[in-house]
C-alpha positions in Angstrom: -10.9 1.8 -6.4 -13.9 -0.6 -7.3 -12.5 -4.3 -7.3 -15.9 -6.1 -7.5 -16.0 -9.0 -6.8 -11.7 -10.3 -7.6 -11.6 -8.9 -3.7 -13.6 -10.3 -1.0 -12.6 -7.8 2.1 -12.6 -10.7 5.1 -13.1 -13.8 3.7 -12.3 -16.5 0.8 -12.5 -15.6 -2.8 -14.6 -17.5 -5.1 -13.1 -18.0 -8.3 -15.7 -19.2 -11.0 -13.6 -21.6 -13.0 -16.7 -22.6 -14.5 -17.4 -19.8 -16.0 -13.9 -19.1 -17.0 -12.0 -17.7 -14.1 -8.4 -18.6 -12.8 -7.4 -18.4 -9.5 -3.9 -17.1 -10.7 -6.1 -14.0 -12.2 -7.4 -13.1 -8.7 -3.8 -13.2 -7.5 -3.1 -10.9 -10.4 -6.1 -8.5 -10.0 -5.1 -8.1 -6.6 -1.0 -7.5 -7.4 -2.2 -4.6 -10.3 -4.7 -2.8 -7.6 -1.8 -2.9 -5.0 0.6 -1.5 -8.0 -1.7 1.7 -8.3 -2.8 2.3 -4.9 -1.6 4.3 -2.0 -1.8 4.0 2.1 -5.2 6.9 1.4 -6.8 5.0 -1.2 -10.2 3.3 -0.4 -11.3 0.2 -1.9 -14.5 -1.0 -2.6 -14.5 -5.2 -2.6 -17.2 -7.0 -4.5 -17.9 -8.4 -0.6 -16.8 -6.9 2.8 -16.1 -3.9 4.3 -14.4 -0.9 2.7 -10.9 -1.6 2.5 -7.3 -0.2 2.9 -4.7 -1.3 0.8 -3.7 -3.4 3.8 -6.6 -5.3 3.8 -6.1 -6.1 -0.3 -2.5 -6.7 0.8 -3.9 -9.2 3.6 -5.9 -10.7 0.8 -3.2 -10.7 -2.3 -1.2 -12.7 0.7 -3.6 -15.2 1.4 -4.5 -16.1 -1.9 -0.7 -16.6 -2.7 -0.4 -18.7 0.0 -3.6 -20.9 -0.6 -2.1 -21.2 -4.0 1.2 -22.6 -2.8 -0.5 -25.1 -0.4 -3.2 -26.3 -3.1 0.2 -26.9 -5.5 1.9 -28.4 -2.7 -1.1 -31.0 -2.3 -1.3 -32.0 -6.1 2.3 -32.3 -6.0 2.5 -34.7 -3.3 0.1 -37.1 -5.3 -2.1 -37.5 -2.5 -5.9 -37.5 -3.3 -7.8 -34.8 -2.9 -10.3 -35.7 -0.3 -6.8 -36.8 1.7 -5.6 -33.4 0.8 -8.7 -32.0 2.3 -8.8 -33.7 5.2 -5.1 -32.1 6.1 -7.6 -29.0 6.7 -4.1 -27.4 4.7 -6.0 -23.8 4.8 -7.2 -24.0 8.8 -5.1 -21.0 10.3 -6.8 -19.0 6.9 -10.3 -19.5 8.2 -10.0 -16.5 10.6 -7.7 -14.5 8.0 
């Protein structure tokens, strides 16, 4: 399966809202790949290693997560360089 680049195998995604992308449409890219996969599948990221449907499932995780923590943040009405400087995505960085 060729994801291009909605999976990065080993790092961060980027999401290009600029050019019209939505983080929520990474989480789903990744949540229809896991749908049609299986434990023998390869996956080709956009960036990375080949991958195993664990490592997508690794990813689909972490981006759920970073979600959650970035809505968390807004929630809390705190500004964003405050936010930031929570380093709310640390125990990600080695993900």
């Amino acid at each position: 399966m060729h994801m291009g680049d909605t999976f990065v195998n080993g790092a961060f995604a980027f999401c290009d809202v600029e050019g019209g992308g939505r983080f929520s449409g990474l989480i789903e890219s990744a949540a229809g790949v896991l749908a049609r996969v299986n434990d023998e599948t390869k996956i080709i990221p956009g960036h990375g290693p080949l991958a195993t449907k664990a490592d997508l499932q690794k990813f689909h995780d972490m981006l759920v997560t970073v979600k959650e923590r970035v809505a968390k943040g807004i929630a809390s009405g705190s500004s964003m360089e405050a936010f930031i400087a929570t380093k709310p995505l640390a125990d990600l960085d080695a993900a």
